[in-house]
C-alpha positions as CSV (number, residue, x, y, z in Angstrom):
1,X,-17.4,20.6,14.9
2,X,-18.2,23.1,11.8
3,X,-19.3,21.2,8.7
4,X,-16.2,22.7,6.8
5,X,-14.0,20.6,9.6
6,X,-16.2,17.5,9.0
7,X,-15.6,17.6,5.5
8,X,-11.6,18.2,6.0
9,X,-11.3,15.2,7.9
10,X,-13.3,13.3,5.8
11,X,-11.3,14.3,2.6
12,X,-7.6,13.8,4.7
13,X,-8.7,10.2,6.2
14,X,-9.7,9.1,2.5
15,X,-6.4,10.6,1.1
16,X,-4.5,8.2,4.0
17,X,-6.7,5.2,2.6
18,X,-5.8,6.2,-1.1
19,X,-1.9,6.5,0.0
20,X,-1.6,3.2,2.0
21,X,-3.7,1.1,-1.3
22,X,-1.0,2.4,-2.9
23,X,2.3,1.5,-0.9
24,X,0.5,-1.6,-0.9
25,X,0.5,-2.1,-4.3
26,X,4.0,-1.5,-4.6
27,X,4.7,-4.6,-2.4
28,X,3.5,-6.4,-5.0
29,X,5.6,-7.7,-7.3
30,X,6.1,-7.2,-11.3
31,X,8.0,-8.0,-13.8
32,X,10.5,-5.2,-13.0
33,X,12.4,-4.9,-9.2
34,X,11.4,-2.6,-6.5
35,X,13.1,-2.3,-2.9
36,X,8.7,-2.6,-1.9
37,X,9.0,-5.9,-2.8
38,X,11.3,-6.9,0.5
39,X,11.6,-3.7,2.4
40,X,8.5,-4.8,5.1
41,X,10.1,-8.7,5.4
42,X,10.9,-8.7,9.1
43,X,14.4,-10.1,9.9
44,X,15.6,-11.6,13.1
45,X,18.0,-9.9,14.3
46,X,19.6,-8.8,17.5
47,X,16.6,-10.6,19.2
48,X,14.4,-8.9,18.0
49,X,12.4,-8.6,14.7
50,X,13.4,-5.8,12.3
51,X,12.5,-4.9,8.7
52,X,14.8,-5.3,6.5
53,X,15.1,-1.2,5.2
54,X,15.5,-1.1,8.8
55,X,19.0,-2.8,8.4
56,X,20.2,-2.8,4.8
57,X,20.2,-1.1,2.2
58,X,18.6,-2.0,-0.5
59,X,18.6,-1.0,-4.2
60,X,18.0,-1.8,-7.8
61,X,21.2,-1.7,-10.3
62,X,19.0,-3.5,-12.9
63,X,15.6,-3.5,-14.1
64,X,14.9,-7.2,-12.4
65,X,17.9,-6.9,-10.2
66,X,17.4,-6.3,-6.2
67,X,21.1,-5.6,-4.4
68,X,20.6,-5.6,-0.7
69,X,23.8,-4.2,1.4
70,X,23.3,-4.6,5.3
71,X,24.9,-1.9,7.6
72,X,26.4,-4.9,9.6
73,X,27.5,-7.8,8.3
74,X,26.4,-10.5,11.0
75,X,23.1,-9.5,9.7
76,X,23.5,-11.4,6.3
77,X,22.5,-14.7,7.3
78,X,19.0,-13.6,9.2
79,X,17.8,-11.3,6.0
80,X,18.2,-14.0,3.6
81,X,16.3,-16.1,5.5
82,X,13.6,-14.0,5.8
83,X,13.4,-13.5,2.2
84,X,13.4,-17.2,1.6
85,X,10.6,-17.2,4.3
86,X,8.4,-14.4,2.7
87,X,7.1,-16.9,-0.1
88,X,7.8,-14.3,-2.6
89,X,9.3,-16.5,-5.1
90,X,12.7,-14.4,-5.0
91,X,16.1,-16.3,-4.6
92,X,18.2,-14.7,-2.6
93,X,22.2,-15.2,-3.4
94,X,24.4,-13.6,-0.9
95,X,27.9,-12.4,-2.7
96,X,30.5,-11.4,0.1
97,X,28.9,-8.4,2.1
98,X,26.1,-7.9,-0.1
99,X,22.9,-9.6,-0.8
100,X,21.5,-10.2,-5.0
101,X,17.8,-10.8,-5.9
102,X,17.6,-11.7,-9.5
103,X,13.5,-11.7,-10.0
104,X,12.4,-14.7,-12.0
105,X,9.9,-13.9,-14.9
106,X,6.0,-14.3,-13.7
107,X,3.9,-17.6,-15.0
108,X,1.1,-16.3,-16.6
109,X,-0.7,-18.2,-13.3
110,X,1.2,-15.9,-10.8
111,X,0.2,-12.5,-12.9
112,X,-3.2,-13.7,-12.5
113,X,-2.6,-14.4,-8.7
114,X,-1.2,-11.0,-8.4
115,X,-4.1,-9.0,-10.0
116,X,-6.4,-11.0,-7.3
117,X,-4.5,-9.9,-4.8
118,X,-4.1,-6.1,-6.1
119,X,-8.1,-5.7,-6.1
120,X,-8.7,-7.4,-3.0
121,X,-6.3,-4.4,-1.9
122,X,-8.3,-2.1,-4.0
123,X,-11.7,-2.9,-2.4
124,X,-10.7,-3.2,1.1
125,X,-9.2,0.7,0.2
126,X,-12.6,1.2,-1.4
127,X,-14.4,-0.2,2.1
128,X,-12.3,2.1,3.8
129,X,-13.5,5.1,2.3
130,X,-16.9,4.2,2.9
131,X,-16.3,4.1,6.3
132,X,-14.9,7.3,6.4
133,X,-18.4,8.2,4.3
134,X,-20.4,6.8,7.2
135,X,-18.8,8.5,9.7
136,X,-18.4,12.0,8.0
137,X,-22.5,11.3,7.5
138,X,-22.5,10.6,11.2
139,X,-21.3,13.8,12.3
140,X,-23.2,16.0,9.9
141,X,-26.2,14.9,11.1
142,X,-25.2,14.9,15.0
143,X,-24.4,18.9,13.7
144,X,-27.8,19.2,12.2
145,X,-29.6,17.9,15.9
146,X,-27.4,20.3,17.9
147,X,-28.6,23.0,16.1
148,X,-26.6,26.2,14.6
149,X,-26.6,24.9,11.0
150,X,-29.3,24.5,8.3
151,X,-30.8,21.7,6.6
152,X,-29.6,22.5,3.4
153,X,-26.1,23.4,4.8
154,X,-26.1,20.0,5.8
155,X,-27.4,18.3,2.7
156,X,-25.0,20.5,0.9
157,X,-22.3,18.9,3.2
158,X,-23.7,15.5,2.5
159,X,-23.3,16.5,-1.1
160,X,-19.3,17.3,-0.9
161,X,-19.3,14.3,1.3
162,X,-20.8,12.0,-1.5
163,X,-18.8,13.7,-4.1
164,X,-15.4,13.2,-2.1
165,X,-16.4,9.1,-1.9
166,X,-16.9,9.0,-5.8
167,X,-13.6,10.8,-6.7
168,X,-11.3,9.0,-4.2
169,X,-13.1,5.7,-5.4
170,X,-12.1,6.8,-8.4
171,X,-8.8,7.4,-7.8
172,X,-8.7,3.8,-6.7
173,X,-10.2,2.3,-9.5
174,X,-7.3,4.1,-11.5
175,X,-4.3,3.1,-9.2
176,X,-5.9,-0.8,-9.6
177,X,-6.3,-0.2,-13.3
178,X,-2.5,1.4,-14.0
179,X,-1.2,-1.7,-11.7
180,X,-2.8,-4.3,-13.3
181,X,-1.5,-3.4,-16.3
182,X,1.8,-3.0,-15.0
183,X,1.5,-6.8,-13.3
184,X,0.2,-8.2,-16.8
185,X,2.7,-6.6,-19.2
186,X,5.3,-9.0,-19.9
């Protein structure tokens, strides 16, 4: 493998870790609604377990206002449930065919609880991209024994490998930042 394909893969698998920290994070909840919040519960339904985008629809009319509509109405009963389940702290009302999650405001305890959560999120997204740092190191130096490529090619490579870790860590480090503030506004 070329180092220019080693360092593409390395650079694509650390984008993947930076994009799933952040759907992550937008499970989590704030002070403002978000169909992340609920969208991944899984539902019972039809004998089988489903997530709930998988069977509703859910939107946000309000600012701390979650309106879930399910495509069939048997389905109701199973979703609200499963939100009760989640231990998310979210009361679910159901209101004919449709499903209202008015979010309660955040104890200063449970913003604190939150942050915890969001950069335990952040490192494990941080260990991640070391791993893909290992690995890429891993296969620049299995290049270098084969033969075909310099030393300094490869400690070039190690360089854009290094450089790649710092800035995606980065970009962590800024996502956990811009969502802890977001969690501790009130």
């Amino acid at each position: 493998m070329p180092l220019d394909d080693v360092l593409l893969d390395a650079e694509e698998k650390m984008l993947k870790s930076e994009q799933h920290v952040e759907h992550e994070f937008a499970g989590v909840r704030t002070g403002k609604a978000s169909p992340a919040l609920v969208e991944n519960i899984q539902a019972e339904v039809y004998g089988s377990m489903m997530r709930i985008r998988e069977l509703a629809n859910i939107s946000t009319p309000e600012a701390r206002m979650l309106m879930i509509q399910p495509w069939d109405a048997g389905s109701i009963g199973p979703i609200e449930k499963a939100i009760q389940k989640a231990n998310l702290g979210l009361n679910p009302a159901v209101q004919g065919k449709f499903i209202r999650i008015v979010l309660p405001d955040l104890s200063t305890e449970q913003r604190q609880k939150f942050v915890k959560a969001v950069k335990q999120m952040a490192e494990n997204g941080k260990i991640a991209i070391r791993q893909v740092r290992r690995d890429a190191l891993e296969a620049l130096k299995k290049e270098a024994k084969n033969g075909g490529v310099s030393e300094d090619e490869v400690k070039t490579a190690e360089g854009e490998v290094q450089k790649l870790t710092d800035q995606y860590t980065k970009k962590l480090d800024e996502h956990l930042a811009a969502k802890e503030k977001e969690i501790m506004t009130v």
